[in-house]
CHARMM-style PDB file with segment names, atoms N, HN, CA, C and O in Angstrom:
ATOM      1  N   UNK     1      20.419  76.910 161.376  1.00  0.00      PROA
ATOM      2  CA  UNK     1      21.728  77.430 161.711  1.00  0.00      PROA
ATOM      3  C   UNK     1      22.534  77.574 160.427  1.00  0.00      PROA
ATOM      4  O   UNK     1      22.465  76.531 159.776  1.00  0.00      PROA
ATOM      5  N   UNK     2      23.071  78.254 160.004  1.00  0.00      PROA
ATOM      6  HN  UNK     2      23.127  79.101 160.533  1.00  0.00      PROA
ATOM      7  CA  UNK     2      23.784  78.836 159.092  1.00  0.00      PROA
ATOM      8  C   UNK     2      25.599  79.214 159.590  1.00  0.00      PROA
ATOM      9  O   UNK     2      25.937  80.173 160.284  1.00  0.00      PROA
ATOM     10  N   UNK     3      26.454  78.249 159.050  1.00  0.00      PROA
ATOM     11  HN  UNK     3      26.179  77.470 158.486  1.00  0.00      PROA
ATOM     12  CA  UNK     3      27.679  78.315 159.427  1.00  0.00      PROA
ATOM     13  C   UNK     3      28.692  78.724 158.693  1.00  0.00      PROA
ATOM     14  O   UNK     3      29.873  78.630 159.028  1.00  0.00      PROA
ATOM     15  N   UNK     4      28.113  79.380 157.257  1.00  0.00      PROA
ATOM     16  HN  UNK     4      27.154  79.457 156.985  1.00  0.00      PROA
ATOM     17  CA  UNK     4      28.778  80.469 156.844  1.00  0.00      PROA
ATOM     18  C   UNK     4      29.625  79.861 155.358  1.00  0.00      PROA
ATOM     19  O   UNK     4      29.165  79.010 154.597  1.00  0.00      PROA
ATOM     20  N   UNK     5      31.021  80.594 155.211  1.00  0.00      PROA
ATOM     21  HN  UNK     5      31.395  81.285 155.828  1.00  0.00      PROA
ATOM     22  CA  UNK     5      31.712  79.701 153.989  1.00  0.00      PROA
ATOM     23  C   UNK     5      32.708  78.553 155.005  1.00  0.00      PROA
ATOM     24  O   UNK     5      33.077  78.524 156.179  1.00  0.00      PROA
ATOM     25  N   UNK     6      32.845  77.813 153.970  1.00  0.00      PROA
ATOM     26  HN  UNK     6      32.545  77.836 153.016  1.00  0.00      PROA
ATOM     27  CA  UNK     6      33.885  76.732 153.971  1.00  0.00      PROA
ATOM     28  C   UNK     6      34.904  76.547 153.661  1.00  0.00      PROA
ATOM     29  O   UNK     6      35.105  77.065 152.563  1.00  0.00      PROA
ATOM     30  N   UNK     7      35.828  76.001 154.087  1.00  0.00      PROA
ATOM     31  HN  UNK     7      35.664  75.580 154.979  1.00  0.00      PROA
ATOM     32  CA  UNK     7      36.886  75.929 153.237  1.00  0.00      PROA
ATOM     33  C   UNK     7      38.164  74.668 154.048  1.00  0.00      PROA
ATOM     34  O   UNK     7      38.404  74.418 155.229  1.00  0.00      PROA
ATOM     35  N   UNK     8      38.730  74.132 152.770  1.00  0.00      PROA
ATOM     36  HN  UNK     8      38.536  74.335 151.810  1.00  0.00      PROA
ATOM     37  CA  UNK     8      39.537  72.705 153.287  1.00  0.00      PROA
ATOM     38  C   UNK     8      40.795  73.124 152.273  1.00  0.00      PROA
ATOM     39  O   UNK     8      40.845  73.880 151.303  1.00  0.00      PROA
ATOM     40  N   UNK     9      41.682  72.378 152.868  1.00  0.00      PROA
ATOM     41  HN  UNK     9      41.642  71.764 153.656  1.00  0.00      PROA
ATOM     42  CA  UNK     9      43.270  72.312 152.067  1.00  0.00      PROA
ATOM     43  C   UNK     9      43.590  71.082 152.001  1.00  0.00      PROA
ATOM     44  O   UNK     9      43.622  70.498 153.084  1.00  0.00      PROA
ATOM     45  N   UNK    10      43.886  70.383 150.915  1.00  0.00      PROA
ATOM     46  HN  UNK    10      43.860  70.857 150.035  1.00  0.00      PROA
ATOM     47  CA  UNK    10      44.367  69.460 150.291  1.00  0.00      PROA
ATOM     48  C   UNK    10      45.868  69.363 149.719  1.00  0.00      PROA
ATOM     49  O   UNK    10      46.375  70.149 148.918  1.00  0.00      PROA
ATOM     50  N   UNK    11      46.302  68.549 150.138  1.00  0.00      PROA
ATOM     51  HN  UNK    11      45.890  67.911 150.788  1.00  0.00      PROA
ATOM     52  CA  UNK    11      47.971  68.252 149.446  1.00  0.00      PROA
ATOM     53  C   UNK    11      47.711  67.222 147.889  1.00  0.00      PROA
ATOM     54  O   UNK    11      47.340  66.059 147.731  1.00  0.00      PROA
ATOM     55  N   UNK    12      48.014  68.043 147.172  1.00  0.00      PROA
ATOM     56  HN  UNK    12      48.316  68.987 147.301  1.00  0.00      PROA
ATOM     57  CA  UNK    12      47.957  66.934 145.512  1.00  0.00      PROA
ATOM     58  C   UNK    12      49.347  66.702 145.374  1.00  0.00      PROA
ATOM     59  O   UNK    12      50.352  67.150 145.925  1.00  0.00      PROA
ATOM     60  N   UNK    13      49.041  65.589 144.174  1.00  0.00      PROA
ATOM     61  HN  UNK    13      48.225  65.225 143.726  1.00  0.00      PROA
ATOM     62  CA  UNK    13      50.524  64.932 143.898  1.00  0.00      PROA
ATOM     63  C   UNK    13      50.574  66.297 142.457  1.00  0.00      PROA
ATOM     64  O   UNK    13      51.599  66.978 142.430  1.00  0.00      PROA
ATOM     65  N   UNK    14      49.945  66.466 141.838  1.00  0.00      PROA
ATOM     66  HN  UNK    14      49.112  65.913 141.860  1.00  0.00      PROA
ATOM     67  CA  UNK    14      50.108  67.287 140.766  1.00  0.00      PROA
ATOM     68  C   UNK    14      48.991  68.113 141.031  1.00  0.00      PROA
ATOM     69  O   UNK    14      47.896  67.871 141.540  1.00  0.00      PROA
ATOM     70  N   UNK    15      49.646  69.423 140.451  1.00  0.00      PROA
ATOM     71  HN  UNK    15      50.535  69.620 140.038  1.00  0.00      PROA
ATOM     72  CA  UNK    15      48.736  71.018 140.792  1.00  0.00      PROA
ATOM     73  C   UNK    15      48.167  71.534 139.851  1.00  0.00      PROA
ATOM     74  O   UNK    15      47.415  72.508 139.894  1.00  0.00      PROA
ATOM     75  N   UNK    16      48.506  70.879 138.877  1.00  0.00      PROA
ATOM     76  HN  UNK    16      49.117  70.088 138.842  1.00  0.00      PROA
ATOM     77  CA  UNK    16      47.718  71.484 137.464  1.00  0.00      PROA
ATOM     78  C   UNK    16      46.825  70.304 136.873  1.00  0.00      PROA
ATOM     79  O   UNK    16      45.958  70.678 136.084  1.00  0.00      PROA
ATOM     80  N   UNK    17      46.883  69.254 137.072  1.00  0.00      PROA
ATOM     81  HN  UNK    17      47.587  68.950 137.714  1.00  0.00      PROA
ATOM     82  CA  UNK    17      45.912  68.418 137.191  1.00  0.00      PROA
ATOM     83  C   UNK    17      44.521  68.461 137.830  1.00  0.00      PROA
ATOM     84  O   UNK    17      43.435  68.395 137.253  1.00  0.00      PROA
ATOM     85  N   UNK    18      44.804  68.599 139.301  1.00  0.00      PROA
ATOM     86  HN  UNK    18      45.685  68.652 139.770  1.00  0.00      PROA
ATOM     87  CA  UNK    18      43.921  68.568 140.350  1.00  0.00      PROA
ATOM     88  C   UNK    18      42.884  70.110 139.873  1.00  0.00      PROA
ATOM     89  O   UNK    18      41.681  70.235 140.102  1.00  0.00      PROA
ATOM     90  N   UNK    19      44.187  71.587 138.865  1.00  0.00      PROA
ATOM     91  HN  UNK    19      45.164  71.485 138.679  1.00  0.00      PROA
ATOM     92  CA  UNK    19      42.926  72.454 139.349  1.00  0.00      PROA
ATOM     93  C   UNK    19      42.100  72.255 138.165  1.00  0.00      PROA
ATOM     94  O   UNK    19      40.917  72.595 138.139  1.00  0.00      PROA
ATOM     95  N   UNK    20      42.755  71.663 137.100  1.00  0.00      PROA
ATOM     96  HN  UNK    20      43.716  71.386 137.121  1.00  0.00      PROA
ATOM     97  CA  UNK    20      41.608  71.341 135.635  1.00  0.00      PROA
ATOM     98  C   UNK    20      40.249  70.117 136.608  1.00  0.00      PROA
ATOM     99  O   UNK    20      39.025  70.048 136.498  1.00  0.00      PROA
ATOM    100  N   UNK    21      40.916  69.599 137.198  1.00  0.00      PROA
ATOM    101  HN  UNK    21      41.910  69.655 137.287  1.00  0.00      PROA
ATOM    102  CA  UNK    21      39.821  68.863 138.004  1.00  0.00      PROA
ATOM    103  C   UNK    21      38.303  69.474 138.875  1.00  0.00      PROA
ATOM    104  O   UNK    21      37.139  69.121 138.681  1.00  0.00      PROA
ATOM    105  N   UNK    22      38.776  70.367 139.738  1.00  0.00      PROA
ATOM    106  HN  UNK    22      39.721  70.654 139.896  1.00  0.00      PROA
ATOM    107  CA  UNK    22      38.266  71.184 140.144  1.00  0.00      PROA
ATOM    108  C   UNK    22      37.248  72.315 139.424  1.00  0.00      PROA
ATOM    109  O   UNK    22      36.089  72.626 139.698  1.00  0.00      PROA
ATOM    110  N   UNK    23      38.468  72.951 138.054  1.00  0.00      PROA
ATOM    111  HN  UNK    23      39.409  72.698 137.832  1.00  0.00      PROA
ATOM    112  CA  UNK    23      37.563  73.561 137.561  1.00  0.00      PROA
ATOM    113  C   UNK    23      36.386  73.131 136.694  1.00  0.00      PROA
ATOM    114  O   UNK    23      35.587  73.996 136.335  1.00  0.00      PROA
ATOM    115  N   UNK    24      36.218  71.870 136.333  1.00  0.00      PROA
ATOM    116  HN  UNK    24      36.867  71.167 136.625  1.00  0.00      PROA
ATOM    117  CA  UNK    24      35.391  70.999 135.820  1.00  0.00      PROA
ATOM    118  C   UNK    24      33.985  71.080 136.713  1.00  0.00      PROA
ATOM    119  O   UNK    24      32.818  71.066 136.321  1.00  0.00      PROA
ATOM    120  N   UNK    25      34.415  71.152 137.771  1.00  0.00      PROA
ATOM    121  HN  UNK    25      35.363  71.164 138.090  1.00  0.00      PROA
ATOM    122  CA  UNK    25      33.293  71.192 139.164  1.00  0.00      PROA
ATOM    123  C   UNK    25      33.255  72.159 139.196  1.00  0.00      PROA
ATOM    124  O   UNK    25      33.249  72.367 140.410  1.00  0.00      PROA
ATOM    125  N   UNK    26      33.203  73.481 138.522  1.00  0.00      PROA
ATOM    126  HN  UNK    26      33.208  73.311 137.536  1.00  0.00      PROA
ATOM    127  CA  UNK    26      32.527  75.048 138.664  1.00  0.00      PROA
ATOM    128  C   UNK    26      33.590  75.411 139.674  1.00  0.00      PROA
ATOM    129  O   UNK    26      32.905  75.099 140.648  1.00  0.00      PROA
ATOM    130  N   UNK    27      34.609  75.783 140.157  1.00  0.00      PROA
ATOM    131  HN  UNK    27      35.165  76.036 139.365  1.00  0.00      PROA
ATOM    132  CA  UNK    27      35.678  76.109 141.253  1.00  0.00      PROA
ATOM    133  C   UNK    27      35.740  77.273 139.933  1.00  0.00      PROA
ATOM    134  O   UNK    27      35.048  77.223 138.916  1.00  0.00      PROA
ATOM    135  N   UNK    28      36.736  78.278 140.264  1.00  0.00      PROA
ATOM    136  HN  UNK    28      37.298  78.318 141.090  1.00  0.00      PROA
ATOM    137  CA  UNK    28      37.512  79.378 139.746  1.00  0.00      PROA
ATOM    138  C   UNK    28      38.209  79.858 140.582  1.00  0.00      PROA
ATOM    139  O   UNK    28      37.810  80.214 141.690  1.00  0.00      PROA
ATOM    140  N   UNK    29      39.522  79.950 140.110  1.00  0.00      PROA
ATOM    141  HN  UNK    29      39.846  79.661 139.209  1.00  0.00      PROA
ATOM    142  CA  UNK    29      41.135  79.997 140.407  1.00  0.00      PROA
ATOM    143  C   UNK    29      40.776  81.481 141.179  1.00  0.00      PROA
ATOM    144  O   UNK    29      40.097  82.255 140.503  1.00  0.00      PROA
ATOM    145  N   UNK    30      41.161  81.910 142.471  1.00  0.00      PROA
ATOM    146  HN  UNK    30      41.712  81.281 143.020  1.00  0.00      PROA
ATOM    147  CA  UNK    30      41.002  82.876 143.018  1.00  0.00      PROA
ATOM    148  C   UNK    30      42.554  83.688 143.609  1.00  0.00      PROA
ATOM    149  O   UNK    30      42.478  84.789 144.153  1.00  0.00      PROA
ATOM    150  N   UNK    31      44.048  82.911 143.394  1.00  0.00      PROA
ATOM    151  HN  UNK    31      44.110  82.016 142.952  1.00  0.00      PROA
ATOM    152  CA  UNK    31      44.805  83.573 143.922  1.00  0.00      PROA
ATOM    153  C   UNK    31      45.983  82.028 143.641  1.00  0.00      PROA
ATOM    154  O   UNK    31      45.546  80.885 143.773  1.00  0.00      PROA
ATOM    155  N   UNK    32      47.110  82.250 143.345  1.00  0.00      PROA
ATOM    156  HN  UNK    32      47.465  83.179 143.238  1.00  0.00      PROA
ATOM    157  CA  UNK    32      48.064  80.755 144.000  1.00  0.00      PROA
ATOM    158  C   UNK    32      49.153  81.413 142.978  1.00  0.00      PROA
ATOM    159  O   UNK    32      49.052  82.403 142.254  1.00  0.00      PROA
ATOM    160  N   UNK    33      50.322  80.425 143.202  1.00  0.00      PROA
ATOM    161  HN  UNK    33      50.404  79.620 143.791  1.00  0.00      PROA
ATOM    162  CA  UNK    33      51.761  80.048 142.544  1.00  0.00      PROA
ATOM    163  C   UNK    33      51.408  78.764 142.045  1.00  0.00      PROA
ATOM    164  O   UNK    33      51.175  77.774 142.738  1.00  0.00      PROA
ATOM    165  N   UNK    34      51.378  78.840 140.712  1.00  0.00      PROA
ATOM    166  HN  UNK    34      51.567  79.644 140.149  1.00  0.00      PROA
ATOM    167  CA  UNK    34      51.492  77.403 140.483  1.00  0.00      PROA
ATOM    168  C   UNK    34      52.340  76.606 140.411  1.00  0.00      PROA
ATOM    169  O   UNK    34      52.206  75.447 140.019  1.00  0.00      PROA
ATOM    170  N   UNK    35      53.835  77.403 140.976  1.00  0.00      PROA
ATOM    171  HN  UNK    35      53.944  78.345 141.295  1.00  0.00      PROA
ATOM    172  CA  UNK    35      54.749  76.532 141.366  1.00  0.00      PROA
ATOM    173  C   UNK    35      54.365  75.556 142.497  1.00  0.00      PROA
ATOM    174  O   UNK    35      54.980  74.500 142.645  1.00  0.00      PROA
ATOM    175  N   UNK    36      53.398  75.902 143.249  1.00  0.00      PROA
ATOM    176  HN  UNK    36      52.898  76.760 143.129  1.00  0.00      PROA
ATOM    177  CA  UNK    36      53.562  75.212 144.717  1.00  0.00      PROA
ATOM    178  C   UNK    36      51.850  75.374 145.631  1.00  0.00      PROA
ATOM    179  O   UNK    36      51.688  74.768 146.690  1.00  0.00      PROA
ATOM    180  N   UNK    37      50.730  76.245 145.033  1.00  0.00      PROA
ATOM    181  HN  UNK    37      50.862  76.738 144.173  1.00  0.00      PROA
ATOM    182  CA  UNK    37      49.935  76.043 145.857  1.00  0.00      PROA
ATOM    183  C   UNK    37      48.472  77.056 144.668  1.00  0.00      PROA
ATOM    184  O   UNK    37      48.601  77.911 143.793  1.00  0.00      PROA
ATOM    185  N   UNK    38      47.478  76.500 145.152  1.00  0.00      PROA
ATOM    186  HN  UNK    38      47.373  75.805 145.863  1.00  0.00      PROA
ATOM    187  CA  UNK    38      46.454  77.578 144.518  1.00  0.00      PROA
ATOM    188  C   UNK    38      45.074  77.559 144.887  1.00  0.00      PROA
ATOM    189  O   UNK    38      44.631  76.454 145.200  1.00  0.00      PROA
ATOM    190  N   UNK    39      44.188  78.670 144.926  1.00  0.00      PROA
ATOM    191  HN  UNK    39      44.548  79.568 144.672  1.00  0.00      PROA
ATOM    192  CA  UNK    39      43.239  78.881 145.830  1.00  0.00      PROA
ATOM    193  C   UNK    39      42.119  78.754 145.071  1.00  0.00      PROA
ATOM    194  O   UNK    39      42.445  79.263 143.999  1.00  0.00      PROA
ATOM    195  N   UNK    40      41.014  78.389 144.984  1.00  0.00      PROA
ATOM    196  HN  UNK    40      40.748  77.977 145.856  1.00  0.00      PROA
ATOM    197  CA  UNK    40      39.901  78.070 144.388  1.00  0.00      PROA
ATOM    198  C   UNK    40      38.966  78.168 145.328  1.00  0.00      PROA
ATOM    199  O   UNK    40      38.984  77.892 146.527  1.00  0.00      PROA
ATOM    200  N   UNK    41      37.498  78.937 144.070  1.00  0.00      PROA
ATOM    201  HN  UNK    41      37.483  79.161 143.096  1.00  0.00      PROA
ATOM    202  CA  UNK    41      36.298  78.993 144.990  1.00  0.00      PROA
ATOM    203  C   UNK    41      35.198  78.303 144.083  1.00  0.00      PROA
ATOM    204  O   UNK    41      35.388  78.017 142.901  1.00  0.00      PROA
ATOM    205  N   UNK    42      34.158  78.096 144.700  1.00  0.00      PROA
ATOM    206  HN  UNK    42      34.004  78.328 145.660  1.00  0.00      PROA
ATOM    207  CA  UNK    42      33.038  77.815 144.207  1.00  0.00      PROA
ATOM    208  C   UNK    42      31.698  78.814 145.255  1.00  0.00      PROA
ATOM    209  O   UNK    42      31.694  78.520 146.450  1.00  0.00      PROA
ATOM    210  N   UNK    43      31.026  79.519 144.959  1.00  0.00      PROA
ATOM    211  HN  UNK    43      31.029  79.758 143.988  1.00  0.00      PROA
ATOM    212  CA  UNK    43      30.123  79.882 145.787  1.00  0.00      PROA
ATOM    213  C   UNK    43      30.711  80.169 147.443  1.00  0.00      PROA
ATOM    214  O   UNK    43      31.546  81.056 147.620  1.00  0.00      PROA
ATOM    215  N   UNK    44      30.271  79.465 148.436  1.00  0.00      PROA
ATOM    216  HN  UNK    44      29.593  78.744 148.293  1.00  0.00      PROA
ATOM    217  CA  UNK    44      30.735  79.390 149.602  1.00  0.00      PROA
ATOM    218  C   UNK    44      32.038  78.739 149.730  1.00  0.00      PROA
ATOM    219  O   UNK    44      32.864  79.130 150.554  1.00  0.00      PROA
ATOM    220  N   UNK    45      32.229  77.829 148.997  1.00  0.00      PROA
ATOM    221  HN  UNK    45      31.558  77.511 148.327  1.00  0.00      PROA
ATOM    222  CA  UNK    45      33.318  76.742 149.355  1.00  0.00      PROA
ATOM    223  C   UNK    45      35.183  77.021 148.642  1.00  0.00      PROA
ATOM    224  O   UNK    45      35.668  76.867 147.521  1.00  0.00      PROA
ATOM    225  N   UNK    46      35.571  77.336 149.552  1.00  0.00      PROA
ATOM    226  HN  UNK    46      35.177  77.461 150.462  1.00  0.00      PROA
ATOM    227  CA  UNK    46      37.261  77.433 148.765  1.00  0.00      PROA
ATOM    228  C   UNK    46      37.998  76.493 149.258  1.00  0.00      PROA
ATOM    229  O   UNK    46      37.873  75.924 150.342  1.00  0.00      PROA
ATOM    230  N   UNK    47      39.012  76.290 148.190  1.00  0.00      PROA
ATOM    231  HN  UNK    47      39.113  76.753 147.309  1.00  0.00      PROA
ATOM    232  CA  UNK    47      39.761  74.846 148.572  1.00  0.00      PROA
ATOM    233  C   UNK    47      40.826  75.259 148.104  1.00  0.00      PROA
ATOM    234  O   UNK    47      40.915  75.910 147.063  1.00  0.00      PROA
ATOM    235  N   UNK    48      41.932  74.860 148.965  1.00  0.00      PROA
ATOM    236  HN  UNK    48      41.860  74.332 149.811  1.00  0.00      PROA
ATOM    237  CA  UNK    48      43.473  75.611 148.960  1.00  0.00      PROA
ATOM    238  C   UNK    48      43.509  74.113 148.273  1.00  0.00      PROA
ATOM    239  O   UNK    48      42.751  73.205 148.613  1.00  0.00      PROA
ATOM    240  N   UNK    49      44.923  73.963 146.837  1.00  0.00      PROA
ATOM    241  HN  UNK    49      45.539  74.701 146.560  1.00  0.00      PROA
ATOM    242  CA  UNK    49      45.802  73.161 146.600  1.00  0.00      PROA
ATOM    243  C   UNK    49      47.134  73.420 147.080  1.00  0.00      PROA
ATOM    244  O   UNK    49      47.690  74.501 146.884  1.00  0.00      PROA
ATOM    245  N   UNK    50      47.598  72.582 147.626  1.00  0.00      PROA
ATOM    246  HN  UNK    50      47.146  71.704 147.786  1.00  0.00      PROA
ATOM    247  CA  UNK    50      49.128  72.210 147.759  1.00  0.00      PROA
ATOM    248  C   UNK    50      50.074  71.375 147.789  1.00  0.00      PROA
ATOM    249  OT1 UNK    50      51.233  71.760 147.948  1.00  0.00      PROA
TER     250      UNK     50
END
């Protein structure tokens, strides 16, 4: 069975932290404000910061 992409949203205390975090783990920045939220993918998996 094959259930396709993924994707989860997370609330961080800091947004520019969390996406140097992320991008460490192969993620790339796909869309956000970095005032307040930002979208990251890896392959199947995207993960909203906010």
């Amino acid at each position: 069975m094959q259930l396709g992409n993924f994707s989860v949203s997370l609330a961080v205390k800091d947004l520019k932290a969390s996406m140097a975090f992320y991008q460490k783990l192969g993620f790339t920045s796909q869309m956000g404000d970095l005032g307040g939220w930002a979208i990251l993918q890896n392959g199947p998996v995207t993960i909203g910061l906010f």
